[in-house]
N, C-alpha and C positions, 0 to 999 in steps of 0.2 A: 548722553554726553557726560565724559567725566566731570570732574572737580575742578581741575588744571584747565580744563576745555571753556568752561563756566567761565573761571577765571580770567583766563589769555580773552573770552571774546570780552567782557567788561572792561579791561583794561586797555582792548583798540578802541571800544567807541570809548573810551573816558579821554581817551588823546585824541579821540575826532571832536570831540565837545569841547576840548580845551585849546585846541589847533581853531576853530571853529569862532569859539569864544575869542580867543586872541585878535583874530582878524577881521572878528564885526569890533571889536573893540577901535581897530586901528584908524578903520574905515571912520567908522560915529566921531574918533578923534580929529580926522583928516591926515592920518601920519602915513598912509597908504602911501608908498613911490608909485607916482606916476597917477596920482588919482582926481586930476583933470580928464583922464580919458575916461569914459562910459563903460563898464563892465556888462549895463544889463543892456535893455530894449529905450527906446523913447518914451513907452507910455511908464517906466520905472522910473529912470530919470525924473519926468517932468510929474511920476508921485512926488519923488526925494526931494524936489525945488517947491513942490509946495506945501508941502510938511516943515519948512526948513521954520527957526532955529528947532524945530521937536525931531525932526526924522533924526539927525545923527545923534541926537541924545536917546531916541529909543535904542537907535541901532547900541548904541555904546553899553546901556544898561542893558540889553537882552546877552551883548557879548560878556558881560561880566558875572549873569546868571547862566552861561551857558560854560563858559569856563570855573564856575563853583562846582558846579552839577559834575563836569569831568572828575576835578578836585575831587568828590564826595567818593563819588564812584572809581577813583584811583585809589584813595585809602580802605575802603570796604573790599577791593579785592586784593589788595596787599595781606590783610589785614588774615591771618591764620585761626580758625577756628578750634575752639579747643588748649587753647596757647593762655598764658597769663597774660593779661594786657592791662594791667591795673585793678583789674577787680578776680576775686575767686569766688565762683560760683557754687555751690551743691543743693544739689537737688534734697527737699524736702520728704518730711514724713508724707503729706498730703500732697495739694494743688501747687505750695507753693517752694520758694527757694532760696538760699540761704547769701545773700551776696556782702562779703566784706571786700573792703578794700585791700589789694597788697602790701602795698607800705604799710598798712596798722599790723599785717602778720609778719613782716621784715623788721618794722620795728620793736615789735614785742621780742620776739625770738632775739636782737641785738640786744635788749634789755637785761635778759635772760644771760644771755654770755656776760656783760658786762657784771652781774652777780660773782663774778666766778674769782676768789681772792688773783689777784696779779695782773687783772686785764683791765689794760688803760682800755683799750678801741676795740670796737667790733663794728664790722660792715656786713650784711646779709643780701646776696641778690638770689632769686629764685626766676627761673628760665622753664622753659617744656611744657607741657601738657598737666592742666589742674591735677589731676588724679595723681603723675607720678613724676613731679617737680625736681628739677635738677637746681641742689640747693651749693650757693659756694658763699662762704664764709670767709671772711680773714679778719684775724686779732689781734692785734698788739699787746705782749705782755711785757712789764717789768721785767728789770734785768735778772731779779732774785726770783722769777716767777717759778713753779714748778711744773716742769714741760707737759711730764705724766698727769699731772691732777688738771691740768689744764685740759688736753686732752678727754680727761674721763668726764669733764664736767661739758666739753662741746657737744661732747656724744649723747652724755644724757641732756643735754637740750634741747638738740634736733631731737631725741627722742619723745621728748615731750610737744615739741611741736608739732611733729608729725599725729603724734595721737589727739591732740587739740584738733588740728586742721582738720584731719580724716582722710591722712594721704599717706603713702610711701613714697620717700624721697627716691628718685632712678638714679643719684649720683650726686655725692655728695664729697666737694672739696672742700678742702679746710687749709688754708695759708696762715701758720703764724711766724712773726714776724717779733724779736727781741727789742727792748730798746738797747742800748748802748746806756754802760753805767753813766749817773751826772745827770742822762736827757729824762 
């Protein structure tokens, strides 16, 4: 079974488990329409009445661990492997592996631009797959900034980042953005 396969069936039961969760929920609430009438047998009922006030609190707490569990299991197949998702991972000389957080390499690298004589802002978001990250950039320079040296010095940033991180960037945009004299 593919990838996608995996995925699509994790993602029907996480909506049966949360379809599931929802309705033992409603039930243990009493918010059920129409739930004066008996869904199961006589000998379930006459468990439910005598379980009572605990039956519909179980039922309620099972519906709310059974709708998490969906939840869980919706995000873990959402969820693309190989993808940046807050942490960058590389594998180790040995057993083990190397995990920084993304924002401390988004913010280093914005650090890094903001060195650069003329730039007020710098914003860094990295996208795609650890290995070869689609990095996009935008900076705000003073009005007297110089566009050229601006540029040579984003370049050689990502350049140093890249050699830092231990990655090539797959695609690399850079927006900058003037102020207007006075601002």
């Amino acid at each position: 079974m593919s990838n996608a396969a995996h995925r699509l069936l994790w993602t029907v039961l996480a909506l049966l488990l949360v379809a599931a969760g929802g309705i033992a929920l409603a039930v243990g609430a009493g918010r059920l329409p129409g739930g004066d009438a008996p869904l199961l047998g006589a000998a379930a009922v006459t468990w439910w009445r005598a379980g009572t006030p605990w039956s519909p609190l179980a039922v309620a707490v099972g519906g709310v661990l059974l709708a998490l569990l969906g939840q869980r299991l919706l995000v873990a197949g959402l969820r693309v492997p190989g993808r940046l998702s807050g942490t960058l991972a590389q594998p180790g000389d040995g057993d083990g592996r190397t995990r920084v957080a993304s924002a401390v390499l988004t913010d280093a690298l914005e650090r890094d631009l903001l060195r650069a004589p003329g730039t007020r802002r710098a914003r860094v978001v990295l996208t795609g797959p650890v290995a070869r990250p689609d990095v996009w950039v935008a900076v705000r320079l003073a009005p007297d900034a110089d566009v050229a040296s601006a540029r040579d010095q984003v370049d050689a940033a990502v350049r140093r980042f890249a050699a830092t991180v231990g990655c090539r960037p797959a695609h690399l945009d850079v927006t900058a953005l003037l102020d207007e004299p006075g601002r």
